[in-house]
N, C-alpha and C positions, 0 to 999 in steps of 0.2 A: 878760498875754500881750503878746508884741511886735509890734510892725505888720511887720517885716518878715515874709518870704516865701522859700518853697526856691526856689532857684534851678533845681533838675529838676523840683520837680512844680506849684509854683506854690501852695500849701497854707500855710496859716502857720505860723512857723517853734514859738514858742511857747519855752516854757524845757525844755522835757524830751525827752531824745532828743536832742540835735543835736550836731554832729561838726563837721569841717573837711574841707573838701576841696580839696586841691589839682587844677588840672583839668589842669596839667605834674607827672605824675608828680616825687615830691624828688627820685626818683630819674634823672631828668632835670633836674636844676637847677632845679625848680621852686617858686616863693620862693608864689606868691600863693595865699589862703587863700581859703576862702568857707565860711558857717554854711550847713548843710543837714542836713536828717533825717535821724537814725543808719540807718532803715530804708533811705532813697533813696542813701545814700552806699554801704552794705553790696549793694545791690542792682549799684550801677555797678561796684564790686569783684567781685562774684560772677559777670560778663558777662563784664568786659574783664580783659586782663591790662594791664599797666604800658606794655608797648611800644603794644599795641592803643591804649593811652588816649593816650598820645606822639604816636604816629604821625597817629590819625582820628579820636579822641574824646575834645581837648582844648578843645571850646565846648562852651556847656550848648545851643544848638544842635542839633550834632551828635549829642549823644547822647538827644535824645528823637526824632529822626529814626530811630534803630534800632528797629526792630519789636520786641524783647524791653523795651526802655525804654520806648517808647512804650505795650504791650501794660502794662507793670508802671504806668504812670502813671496810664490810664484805672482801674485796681484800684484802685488808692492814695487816688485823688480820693474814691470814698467814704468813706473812714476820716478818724475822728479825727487833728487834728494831732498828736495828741501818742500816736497809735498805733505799738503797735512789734511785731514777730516777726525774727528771725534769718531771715534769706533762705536757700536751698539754693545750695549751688554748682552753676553751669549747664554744662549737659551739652556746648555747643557751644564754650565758654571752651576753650583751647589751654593744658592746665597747663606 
C-alpha cells in the first residue's frame, strides 16, 4: 500500500481504484493531474458539471466545503481504501 492519501477524502490511496483528476477541467486547459479514488473522483463528476468545477470547484478545498461532498466524505471515511461502488448521478447536477 502507498503512503500517499486522497486528496478529497484524506483515506489512503492504495493501488486499486485510483484515477486522475484534473481539478481545471482538460476541458479548460487544464494540464495538472492528482491520484484520487475512482469512487471520490466519480462522485466529484456525478455533482459538478465541468463549468461548475471551472468556475467554484477547482481546490480540493472548495469541494469538501459543498454539503453533498462533504455529506459523501463523512460516508466514505468508513470504508475501506480500496472500497468501490459506481456513484448515481445527482439529482441537483445541471445536465
Amino acid at each position: 500500500m502507498s503512503d500517499a492519501l486522497c486528496p478529497l477524502c484524506g483515506r489512503p490511496l492504495g493501488k486499486l481504484h485510483v484515477d486522475r483528476h484534473h481539478l481545471i477541467p482538460k476541458t479548460y486547459k487544464g494540464r495538472e493531474q492528482f491520484d484520487i479514488h475512482k469512487i471520490c473522483h466519480q462522485k466529484i463528476h456525478s455533482t459538478f458539471t465541468e463549468h461548475e468545477l471551472f468556475k467554484s470547484f477547482h481546490t480540493w478545498e472548495a469541494l469538501q466545503q459543498h454539503d453533498d461532498i462533504r455529506a459523501f466524505i463523512a460516508w466514505v471515511a468508513k470504508k475501506e481504501h480500496s472500497y468501490f461502488s459506481r456513484n448515481v448521478r445527482s439529482n441537483n447536477k445541471k445536465r
